[in-house]
N, C-alpha and C positions, 0 to 999 in steps of 0.2 A: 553381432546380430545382422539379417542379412537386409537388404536395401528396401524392399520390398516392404518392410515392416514399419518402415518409417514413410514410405510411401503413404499405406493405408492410416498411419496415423494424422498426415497431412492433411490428407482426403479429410478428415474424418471433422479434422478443427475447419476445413473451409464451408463444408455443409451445416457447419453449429452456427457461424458469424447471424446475427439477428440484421435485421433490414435499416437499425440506426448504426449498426458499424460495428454496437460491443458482443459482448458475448456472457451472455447468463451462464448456470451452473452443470445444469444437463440436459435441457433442450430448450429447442429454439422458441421464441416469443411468439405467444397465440392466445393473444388478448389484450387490454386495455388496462388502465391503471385506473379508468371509472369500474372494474372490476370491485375495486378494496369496499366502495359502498356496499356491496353484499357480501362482504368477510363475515362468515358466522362466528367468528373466532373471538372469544373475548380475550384472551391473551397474546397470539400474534398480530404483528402486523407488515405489512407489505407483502403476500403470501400469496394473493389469487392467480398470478403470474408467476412465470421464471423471468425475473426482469434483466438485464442485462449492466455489470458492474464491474466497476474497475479493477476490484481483484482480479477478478476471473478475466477479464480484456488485457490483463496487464501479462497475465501467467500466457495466457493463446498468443499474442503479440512477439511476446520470448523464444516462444517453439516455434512459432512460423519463421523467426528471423535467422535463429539458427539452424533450422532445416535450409532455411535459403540459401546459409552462407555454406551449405553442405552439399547441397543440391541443386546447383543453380536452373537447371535444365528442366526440373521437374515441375509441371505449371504453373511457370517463369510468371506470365499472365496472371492468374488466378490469385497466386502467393503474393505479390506482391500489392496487387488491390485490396484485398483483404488486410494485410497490413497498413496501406496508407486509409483506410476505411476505420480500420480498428484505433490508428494515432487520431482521425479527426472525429468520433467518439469521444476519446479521452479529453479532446479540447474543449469540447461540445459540455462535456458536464464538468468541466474545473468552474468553482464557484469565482463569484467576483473577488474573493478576497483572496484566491490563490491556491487553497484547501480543494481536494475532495473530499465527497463522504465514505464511511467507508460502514461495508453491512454486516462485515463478519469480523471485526472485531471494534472496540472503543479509539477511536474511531476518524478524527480527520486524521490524525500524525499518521495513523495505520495505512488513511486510504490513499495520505499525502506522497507515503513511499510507493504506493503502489504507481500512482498517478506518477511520479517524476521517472518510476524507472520502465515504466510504458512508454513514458511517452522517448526517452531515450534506444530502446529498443527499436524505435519503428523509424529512426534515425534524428528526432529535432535535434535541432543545435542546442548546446551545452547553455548558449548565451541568449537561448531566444527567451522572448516575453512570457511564455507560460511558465519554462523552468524558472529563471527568475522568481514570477509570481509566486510560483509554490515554494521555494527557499525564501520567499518573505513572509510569506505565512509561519514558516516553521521558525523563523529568528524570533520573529514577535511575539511566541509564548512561549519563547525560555523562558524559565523561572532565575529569580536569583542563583538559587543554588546549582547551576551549569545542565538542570533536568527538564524532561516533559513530561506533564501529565494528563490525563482525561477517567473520568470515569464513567459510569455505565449511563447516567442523563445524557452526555453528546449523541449518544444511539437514540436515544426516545423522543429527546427534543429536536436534534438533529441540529443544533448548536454548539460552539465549543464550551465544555462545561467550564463557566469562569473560575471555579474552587477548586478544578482538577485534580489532585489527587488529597485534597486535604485531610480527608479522615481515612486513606486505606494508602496512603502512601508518607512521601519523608519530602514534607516541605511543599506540597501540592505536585509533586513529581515521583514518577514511578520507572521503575527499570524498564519494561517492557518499553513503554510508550519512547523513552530516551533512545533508545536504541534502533524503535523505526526512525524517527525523526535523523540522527545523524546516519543511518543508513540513506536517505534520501538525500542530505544534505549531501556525503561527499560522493554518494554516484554523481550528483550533477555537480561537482567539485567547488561547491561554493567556499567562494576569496574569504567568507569572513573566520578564516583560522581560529580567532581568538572564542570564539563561538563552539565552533568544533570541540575544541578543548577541553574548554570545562564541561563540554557533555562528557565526553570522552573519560575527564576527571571527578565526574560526578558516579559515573558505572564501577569506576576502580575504587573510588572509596565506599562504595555501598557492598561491594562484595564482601561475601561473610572469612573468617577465616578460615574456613574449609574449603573454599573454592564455589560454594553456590551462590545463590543471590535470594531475597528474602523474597517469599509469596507475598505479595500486594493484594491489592484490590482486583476484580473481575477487568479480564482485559479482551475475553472475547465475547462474541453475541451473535446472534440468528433470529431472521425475524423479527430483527428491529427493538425488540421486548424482553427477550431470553438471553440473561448473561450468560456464560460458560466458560469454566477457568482451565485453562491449560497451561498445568504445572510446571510443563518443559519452555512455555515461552520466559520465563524466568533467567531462564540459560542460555536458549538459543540467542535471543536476539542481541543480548550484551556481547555475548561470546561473539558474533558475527560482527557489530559492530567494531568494537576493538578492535580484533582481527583485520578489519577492513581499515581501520585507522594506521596503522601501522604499517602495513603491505600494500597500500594501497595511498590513502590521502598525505599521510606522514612525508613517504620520499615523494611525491607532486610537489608539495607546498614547504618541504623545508623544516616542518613545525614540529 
């Protein structure tokens, strides 16, 4: 593809960046969030706005950084403010507890991966305070059984759901959710191996014997309110995790 294409795409991500640093879904921020008091809507919520989130900060952050390292030349300026705009964003809204939220699917472990591998794209240290935070967040609701779960209340309530997967998963833990959580975990290479593990050994003993993984409970949402189940997260994210466990955090740490 020729250069030029990836120019306009560049261009494209630095005109979306919102004036807090993140970046909403498909245009820029052009309103208040005292907007939601005249939401007509009895079923949505957070809607008056395209408000700007850490999926969507964490995915723009990624292409910016790898255009960079492709492009250095190309609004050397521009590119690179928007990325350190877009990492203090992401720091801007990590909760006290280490967790983000997260709006398109259930939801901190979702938003936690987004938030750690953002905020690594846009270059933090491996060993700074915020990754840290958000690997402590994610150790502290492993479950016994080596999993993580949440269900569709962390979206509504906007709290982590304390019963997690208990009635649509195996042991208040579900594949999906396990699977961002040690994606997060060994992007930012956390030391506690033994941790890793039994996620890691939790994904492989739940896999069926044909090779898929069982449908769970609702693991995606929109609009704060609206679950939505996407069949193929079942697969991907085990499959990616794993994957990453092996070729990736395995030969770092030895384990």
């Amino acid at each position: 593809m020729e250069d030029q294409r990836y120019y306009d795409a560049c261009n494209v991500l630095l005109t979306l960046q919102n004036s807090d640093g993140g970046y909403a879904t498909y245009e820029n921020n052009r309103g208040y969030a005292w907007y939601e008091w005249l939401n007509p809507s009895e079923v949505f919520g957070d809607i008056m706005i395209d408000y700007s989130y850490v999926e969507c900060t964490n995915a723009s952050i990624g292409a910016l950084a790898t255009f960079h390292e492709a492009y250095p030349d190309h609004r050397t300026f521009e590119v690179t403010r928007a990325i350190a705009r877009a990492r203090q964003f992401l720091l801007d809204i990590q909760r006290p507890d280490g967790s983000w939220y997260g709006s398109w699917g259930c939801c901190f472990t979702y938003a936690s991966w987004f938030g750690v591998e953002g905020l690594l794209h846009a270059g933090e240290p491996k060993n700074s305070a915020a990754i840290k935070k958000g690997c402590a967040f994610l150790l502290k609701h492993q479950n016994e059984n080596g999993g993580w779960g949440e269900d569709f209340t962390s979206c509504f309530n906007k709290v982590y759901a304390k019963d997690g997967m208990k009635l649509l998963g195996d042991g208040g833990s579900g594949v999906v959710c396990t699977g961002w959580a040690l994606l997060a975990l060994m992007a930012a290479e956390c030391d506690d191996t033994e941790a890793v593990k039994r996620g890691v050994a939790y994904l492989m003993k739940r896999q069926l014997p044909d090779g898929d993984w069982p449908q769970e409970g609702i693991s995606g949402v929109f609009n704060r309110a609206c679950g939505i189940t996407y069949t193929a997260y079942r697969n991907v994210f085990p499959i990616w995790a794993i994957g990453r466990y092996h070729t990736e955090y395995q030969p770092t740490f030895k384990c």
